[in-house]
MDAnalysis code that builds the backbone (N, CA, C; Angstrom):
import MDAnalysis as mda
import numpy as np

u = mda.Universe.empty(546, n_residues=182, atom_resindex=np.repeat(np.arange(182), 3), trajectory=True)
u.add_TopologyAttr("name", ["N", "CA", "C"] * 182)
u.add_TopologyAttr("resid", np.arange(1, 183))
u.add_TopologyAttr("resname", ["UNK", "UNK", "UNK", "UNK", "UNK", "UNK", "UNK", "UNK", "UNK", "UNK", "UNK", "UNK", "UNK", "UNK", "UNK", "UNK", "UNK", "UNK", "UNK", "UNK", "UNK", "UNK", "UNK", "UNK", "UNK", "UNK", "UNK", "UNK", "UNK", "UNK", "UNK", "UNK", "UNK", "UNK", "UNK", "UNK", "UNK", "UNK", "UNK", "UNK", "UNK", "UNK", "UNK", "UNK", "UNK", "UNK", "UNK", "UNK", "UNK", "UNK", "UNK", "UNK", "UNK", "UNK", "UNK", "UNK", "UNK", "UNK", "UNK", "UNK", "UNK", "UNK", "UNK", "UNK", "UNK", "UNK", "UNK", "UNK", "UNK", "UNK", "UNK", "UNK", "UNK", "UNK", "UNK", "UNK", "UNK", "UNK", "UNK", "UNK", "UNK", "UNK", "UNK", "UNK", "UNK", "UNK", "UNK", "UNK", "UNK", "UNK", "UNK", "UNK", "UNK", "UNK", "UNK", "UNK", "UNK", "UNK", "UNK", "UNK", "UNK", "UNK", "UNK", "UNK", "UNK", "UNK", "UNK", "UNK", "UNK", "UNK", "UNK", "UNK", "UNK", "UNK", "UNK", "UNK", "UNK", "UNK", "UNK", "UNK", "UNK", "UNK", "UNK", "UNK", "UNK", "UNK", "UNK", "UNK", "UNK", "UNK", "UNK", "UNK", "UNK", "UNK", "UNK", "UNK", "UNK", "UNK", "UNK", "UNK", "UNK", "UNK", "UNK", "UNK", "UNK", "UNK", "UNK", "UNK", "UNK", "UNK", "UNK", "UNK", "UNK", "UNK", "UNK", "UNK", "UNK", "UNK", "UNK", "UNK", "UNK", "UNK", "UNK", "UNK", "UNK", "UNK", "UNK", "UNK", "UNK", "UNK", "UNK", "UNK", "UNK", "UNK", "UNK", "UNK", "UNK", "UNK", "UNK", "UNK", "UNK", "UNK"])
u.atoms.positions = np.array([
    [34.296, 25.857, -27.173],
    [34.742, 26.533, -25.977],
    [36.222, 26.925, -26.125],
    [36.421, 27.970, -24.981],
    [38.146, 28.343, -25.472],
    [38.592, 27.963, -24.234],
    [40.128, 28.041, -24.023],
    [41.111, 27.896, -22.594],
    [41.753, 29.464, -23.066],
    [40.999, 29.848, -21.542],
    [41.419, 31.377, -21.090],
    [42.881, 31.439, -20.102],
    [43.177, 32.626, -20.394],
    [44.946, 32.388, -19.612],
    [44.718, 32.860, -18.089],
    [45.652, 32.012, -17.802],
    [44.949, 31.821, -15.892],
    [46.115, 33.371, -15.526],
    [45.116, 34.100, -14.651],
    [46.161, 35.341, -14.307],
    [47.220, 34.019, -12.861],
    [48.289, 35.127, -12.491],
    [48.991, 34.752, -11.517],
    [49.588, 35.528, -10.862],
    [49.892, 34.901, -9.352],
    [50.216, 35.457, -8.151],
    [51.269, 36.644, -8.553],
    [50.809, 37.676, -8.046],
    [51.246, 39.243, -8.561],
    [50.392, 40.215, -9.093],
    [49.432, 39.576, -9.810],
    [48.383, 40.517, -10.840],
    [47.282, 40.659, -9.652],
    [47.207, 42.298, -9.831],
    [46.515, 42.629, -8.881],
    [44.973, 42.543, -8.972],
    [44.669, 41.530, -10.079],
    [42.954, 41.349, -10.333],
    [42.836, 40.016, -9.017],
    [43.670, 39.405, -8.807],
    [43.613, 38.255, -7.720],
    [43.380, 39.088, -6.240],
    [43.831, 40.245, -5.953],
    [43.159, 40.746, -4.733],
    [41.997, 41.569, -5.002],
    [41.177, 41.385, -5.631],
    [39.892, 42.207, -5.658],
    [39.292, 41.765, -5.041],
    [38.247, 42.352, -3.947],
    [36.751, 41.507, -3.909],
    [35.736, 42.240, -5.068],
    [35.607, 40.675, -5.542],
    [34.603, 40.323, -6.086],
    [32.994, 41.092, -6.786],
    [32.485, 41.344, -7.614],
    [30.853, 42.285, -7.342],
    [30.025, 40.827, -7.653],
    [28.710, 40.801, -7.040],
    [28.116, 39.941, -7.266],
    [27.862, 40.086, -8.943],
    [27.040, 38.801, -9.023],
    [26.450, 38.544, -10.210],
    [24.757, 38.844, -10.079],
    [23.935, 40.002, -10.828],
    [23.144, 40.193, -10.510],
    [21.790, 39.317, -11.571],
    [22.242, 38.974, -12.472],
    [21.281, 38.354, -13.148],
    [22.329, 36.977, -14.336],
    [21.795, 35.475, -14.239],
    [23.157, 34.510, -15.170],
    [22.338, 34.786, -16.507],
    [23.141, 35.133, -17.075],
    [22.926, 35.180, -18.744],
    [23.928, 34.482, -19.639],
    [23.046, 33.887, -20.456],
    [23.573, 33.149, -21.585],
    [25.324, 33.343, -21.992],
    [25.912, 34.393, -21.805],
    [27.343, 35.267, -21.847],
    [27.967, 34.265, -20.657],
    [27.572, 34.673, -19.403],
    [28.147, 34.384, -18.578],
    [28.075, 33.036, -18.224],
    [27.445, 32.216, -18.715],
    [27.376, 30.621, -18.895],
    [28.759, 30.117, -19.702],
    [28.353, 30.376, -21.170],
    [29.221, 30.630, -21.638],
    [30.899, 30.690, -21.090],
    [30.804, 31.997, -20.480],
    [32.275, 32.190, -19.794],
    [32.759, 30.846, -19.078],
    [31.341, 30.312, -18.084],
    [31.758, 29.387, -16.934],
    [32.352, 28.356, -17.655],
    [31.778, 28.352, -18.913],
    [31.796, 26.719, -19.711],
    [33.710, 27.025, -20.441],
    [33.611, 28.342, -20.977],
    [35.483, 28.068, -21.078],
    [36.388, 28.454, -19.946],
    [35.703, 28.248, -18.775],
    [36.438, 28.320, -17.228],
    [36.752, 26.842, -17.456],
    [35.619, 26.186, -17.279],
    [35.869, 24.684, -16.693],
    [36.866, 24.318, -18.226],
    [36.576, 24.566, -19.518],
    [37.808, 24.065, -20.210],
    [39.107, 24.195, -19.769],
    [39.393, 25.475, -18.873],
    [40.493, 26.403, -19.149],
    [41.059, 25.342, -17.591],
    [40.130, 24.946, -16.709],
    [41.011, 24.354, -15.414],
    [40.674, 23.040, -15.953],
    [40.422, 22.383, -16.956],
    [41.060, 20.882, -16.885],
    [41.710, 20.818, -17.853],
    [42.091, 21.991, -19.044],
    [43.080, 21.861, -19.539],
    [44.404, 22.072, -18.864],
    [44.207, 22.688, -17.248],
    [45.863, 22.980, -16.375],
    [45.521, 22.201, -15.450],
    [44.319, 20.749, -15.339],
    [44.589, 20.155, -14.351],
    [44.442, 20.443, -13.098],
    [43.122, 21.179, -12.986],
    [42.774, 21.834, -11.526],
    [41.485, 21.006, -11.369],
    [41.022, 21.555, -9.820],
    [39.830, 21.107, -9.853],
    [38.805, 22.141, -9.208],
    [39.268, 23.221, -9.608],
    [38.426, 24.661, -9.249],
    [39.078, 25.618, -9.894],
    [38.318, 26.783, -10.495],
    [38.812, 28.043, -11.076],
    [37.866, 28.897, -10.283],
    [38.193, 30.517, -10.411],
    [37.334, 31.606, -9.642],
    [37.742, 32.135, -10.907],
    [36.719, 33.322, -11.224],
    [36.700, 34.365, -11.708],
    [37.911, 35.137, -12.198],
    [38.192, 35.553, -10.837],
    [39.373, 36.780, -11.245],
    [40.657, 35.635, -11.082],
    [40.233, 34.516, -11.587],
    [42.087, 33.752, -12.252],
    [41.629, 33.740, -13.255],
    [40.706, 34.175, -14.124],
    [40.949, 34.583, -15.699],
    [40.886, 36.136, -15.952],
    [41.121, 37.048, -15.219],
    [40.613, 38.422, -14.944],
    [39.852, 39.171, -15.130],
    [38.510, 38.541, -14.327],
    [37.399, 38.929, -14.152],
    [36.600, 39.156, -12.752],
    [36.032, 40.142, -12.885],
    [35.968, 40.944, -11.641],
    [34.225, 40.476, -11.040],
    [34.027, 38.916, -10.924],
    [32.865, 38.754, -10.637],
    [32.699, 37.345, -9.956],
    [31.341, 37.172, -9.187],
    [31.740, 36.370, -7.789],
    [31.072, 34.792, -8.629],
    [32.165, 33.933, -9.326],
    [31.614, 33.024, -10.387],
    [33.040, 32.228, -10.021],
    [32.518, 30.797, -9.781],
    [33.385, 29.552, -9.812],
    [33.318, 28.241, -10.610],
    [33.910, 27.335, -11.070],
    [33.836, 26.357, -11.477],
    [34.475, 25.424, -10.555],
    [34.311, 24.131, -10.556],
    [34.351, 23.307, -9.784],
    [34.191, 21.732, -10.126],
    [35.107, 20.853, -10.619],
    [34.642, 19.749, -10.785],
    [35.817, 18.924, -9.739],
    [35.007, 18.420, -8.555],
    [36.035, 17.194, -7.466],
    [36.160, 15.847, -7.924],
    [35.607, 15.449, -8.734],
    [35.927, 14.317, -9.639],
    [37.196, 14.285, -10.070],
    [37.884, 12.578, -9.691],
    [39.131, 12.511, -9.892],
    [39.095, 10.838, -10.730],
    [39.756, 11.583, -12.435],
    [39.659, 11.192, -13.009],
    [40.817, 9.255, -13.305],
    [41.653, 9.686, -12.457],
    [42.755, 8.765, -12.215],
    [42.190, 7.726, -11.608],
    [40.870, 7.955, -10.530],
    [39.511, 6.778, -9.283],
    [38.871, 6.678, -10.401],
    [38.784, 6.694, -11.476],
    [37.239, 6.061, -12.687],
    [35.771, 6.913, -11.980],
    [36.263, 8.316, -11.832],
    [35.018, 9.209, -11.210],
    [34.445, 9.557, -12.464],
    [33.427, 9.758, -12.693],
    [32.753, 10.495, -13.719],
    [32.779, 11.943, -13.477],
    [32.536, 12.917, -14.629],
    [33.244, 14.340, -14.172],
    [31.696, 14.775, -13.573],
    [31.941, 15.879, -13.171],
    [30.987, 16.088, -12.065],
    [31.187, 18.039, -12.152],
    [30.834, 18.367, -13.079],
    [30.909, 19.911, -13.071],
    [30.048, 20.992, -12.487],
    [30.256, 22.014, -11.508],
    [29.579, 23.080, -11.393],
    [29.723, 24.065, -11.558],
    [28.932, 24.869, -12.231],
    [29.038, 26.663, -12.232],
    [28.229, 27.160, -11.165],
    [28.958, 27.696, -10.651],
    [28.658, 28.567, -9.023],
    [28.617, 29.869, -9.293],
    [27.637, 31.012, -8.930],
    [27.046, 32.167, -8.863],
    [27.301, 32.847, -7.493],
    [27.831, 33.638, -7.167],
    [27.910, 34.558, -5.796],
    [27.462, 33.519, -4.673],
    [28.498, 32.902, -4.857],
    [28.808, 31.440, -3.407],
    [28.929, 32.001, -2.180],
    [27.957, 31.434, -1.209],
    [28.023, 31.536, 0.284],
    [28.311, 30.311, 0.676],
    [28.828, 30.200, 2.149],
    [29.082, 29.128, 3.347],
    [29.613, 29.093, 4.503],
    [29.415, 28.111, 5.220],
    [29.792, 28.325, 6.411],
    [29.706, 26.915, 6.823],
    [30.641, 27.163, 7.878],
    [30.936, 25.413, 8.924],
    [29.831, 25.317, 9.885],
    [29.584, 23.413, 9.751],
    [28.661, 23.245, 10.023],
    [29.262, 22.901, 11.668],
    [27.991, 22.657, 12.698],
    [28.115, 23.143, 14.080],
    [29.042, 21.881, 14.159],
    [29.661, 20.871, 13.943],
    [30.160, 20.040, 14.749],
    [31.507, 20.137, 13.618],
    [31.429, 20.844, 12.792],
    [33.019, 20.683, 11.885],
    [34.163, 21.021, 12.258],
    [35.198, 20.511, 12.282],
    [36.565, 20.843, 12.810],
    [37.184, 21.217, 12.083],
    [38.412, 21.789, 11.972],
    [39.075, 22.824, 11.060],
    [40.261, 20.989, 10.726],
    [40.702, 21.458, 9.889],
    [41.545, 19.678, 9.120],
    [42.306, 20.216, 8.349],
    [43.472, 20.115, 7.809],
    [45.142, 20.388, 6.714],
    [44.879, 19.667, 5.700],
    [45.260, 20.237, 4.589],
    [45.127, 19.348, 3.613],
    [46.317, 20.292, 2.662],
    [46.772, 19.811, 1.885],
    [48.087, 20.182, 1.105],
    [47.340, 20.711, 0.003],
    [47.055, 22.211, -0.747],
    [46.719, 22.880, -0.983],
    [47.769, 23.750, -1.780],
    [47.033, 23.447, -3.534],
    [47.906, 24.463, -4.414],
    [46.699, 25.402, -5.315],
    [47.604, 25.742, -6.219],
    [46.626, 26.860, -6.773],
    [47.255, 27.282, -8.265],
    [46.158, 27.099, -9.288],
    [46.583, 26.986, -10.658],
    [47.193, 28.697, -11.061],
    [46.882, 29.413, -9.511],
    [47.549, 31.364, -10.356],
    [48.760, 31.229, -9.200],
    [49.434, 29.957, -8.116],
    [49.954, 30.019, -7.480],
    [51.220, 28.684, -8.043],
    [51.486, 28.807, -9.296],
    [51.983, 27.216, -9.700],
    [53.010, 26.625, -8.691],
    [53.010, 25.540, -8.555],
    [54.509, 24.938, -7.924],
    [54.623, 25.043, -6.368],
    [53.681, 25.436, -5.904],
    [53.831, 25.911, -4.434],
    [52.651, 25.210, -3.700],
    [52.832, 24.198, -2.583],
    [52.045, 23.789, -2.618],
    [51.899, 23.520, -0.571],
    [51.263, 23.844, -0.068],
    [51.624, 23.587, 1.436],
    [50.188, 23.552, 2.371],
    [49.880, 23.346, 3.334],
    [49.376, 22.632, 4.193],
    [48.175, 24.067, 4.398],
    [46.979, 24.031, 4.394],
    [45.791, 24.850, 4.889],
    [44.731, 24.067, 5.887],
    [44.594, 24.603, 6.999],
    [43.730, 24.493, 7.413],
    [42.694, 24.641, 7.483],
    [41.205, 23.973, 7.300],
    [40.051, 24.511, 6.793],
    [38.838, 23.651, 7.547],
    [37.186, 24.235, 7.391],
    [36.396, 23.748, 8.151],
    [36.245, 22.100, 7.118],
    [36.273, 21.131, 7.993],
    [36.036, 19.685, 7.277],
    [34.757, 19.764, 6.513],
    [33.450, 20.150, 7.232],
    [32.328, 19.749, 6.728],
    [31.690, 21.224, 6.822],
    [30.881, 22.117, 5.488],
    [30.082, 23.381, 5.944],
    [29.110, 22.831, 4.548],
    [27.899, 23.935, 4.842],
    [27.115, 23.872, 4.307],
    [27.532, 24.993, 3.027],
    [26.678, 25.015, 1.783],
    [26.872, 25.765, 0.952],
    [25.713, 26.221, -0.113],
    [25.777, 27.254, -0.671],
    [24.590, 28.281, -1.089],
    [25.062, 28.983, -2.725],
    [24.632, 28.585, -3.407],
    [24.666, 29.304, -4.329],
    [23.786, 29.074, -5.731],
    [23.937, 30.266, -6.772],
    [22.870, 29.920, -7.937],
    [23.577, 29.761, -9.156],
    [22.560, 28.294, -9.774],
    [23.499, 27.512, -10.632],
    [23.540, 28.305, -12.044],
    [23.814, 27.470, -13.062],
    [23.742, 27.934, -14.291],
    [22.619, 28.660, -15.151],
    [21.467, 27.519, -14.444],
    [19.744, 27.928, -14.750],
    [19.378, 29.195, -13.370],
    [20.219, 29.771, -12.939],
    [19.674, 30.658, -11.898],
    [18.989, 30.535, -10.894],
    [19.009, 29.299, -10.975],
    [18.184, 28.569, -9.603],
    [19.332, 28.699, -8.065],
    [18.445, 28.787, -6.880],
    [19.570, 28.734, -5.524],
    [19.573, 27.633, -5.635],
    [20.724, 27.237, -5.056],
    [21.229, 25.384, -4.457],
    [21.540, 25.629, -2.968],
    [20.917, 24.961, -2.432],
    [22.053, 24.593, -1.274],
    [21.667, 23.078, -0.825],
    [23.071, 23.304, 0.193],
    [23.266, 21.433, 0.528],
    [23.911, 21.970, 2.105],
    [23.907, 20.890, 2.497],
    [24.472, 21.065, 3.775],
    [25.556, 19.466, 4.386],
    [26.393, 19.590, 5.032],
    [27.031, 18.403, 5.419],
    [28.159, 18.482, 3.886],
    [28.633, 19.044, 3.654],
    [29.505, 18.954, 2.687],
    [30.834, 19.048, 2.747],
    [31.504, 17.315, 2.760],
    [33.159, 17.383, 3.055],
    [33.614, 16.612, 1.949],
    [35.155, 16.592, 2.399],
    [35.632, 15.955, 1.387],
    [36.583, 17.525, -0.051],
    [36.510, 16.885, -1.313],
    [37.064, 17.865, -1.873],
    [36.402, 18.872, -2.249],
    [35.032, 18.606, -2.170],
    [34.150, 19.528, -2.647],
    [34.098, 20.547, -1.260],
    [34.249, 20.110, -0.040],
    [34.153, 21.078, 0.741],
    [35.319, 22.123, 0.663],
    [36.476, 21.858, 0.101],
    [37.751, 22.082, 0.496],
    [37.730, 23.026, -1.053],
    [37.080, 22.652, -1.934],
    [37.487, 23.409, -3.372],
    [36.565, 24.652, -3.054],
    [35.238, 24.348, -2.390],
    [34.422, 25.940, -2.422],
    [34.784, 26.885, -1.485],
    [35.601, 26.575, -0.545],
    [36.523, 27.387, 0.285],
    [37.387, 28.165, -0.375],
    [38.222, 27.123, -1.118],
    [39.826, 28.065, -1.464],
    [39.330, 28.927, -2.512],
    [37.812, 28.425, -3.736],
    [37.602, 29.254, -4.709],
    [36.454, 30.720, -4.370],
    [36.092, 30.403, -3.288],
    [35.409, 31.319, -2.660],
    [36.273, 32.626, -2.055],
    [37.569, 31.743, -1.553],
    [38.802, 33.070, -1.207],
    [38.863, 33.957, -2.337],
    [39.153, 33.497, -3.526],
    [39.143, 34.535, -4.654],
    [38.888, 34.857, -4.693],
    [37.254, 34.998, -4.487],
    [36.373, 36.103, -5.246],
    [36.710, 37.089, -3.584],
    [36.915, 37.006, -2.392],
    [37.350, 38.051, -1.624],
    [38.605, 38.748, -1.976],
    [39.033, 38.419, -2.823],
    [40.569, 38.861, -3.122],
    [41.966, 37.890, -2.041],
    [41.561, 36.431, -1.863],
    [42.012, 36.303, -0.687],
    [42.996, 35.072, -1.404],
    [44.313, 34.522, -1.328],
    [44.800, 33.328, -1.561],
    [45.220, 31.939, -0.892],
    [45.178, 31.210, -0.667],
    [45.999, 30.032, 0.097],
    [46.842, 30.739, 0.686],
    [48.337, 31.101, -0.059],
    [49.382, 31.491, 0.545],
    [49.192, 32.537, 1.683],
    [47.916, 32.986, 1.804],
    [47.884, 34.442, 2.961],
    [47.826, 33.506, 4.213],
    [47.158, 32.464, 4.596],
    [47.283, 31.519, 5.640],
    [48.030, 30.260, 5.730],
    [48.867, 30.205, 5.003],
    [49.771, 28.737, 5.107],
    [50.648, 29.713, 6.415],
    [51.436, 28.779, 7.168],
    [51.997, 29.209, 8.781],
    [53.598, 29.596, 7.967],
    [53.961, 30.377, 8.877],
    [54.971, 31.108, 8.798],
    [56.399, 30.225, 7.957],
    [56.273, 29.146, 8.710],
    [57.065, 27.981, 8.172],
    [57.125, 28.287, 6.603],
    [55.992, 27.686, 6.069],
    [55.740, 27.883, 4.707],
    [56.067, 28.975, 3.868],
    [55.814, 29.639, 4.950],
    [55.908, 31.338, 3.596],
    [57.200, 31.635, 3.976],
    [57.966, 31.075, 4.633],
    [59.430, 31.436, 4.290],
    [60.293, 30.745, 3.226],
    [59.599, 29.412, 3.620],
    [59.915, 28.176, 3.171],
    [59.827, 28.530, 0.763],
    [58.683, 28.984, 0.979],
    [58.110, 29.574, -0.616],
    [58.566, 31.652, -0.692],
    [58.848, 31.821, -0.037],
    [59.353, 33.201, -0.350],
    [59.882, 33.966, -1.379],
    [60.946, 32.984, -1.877],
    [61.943, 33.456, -2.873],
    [60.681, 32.820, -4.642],
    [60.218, 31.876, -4.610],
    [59.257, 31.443, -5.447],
    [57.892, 32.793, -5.215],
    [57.697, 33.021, -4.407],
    [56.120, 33.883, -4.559],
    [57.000, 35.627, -4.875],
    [58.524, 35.709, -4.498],
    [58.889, 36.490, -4.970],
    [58.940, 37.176, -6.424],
    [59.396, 35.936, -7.142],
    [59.606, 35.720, -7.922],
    [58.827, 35.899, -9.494],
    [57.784, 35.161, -8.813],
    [56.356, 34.739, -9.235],
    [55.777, 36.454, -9.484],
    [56.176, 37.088, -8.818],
    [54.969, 38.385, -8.790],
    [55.717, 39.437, -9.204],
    [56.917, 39.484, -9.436],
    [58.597, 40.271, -10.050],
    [57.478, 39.831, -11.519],
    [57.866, 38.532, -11.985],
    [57.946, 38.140, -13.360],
    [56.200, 38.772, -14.021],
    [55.369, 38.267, -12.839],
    [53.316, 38.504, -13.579],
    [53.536, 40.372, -13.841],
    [54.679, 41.329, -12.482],
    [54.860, 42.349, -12.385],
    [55.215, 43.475, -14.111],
    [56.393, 42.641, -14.381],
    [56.879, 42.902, -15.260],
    [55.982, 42.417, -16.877],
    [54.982, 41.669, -16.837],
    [54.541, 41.245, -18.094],
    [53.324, 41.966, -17.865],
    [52.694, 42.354, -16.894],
    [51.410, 43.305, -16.957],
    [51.761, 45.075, -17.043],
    [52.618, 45.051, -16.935],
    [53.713, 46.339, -17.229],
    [53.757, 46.266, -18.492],
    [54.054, 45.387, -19.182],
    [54.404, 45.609, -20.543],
    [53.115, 45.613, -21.547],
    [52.102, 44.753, -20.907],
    [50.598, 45.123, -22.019],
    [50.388, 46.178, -21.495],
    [50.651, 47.266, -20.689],
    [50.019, 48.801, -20.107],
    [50.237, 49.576, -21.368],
    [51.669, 48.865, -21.942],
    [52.284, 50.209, -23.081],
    [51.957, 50.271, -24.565],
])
């Protein structure tokens, strides 16, 4: 397997939405399998698609935390659906992002939703009652594939607070995707 280079905040493949995935093929397994290399070689615990710049609705996902003696726990996710379940409350949780480095601040999100998607073997999954990190990772990696980031909803506080950093951040991805154009 390889570690693919994570795009970052600036590169305009991070605001795309997404095209589904219309059929998983052996390729695109593949891909998922040097996704999940590529986010535990930077220490994440979710990748999307277009943070390796790719324009398709595909996540990886392992909430296993290796520091608790968890066993790893990997998924490849296919054109992911969800939604909060009827009694879930929206809950903060401190929230970063491997194309957002160093920046890290408070999101609000549904605690517990159900979730839908087709695995590696092309089969649908779903589950329902799903909290914890796994609820919280298919959210933020599901934003991606809308073209959507953490930082668009952290509260005003925050994004002033990270301003000069997300400035920065998208000056520098600005200037190095400028330069492979030529």
């Amino acid at each position: 397997m390889a570690v693919l280079d994570i795009t970052i905040y600036g590169n305009p493949v991070l605001r795309v939405k997404c095209k589904p995935v219309e059929k998983v093929t052996p390729e695109l397994v593949a891909l998922a399998h040097d996704m999940l290399d590529t986010m535990y070689d930077a220490g994440g615990v979710g990748l999307a698609a277009p943070q390796v710049g790719k324009d398709m609705r595909l996540v990886v996902i392992d909430p296993a935390r290796p520091d608790e003696d968890e066993q790893p726990a990997p998924r490849i996710i296919f054109n992911p659906e969800w939604g909060p379940e009827p009694d879930s409350k929206n809950e903060p949780y401190d929230e970063g992002c491997l194309s957002v480095p160093d920046v890290f601040c408070n999101v609000y999100r549904p605690g517990k939703i159900w979730i839908k998607y087709m695995n590696e073997n092309g089969e649908t999954v779903e589950e329902h009652n799903v909290e914890g990190l796994l609820c919280r990772c298919f959210q933020h990696e599901t934003d991606h594939l809308e073209g959507k980031l953490f930082v668009d909803v952290i509260s005003t506080a925050d994004r002033e607070l990270n301003r000069s950093k997300l400035r920065d951040m998208a000056k520098k991805e600005k200037k190095k995707s400028g330069a492979k154009k030529r």
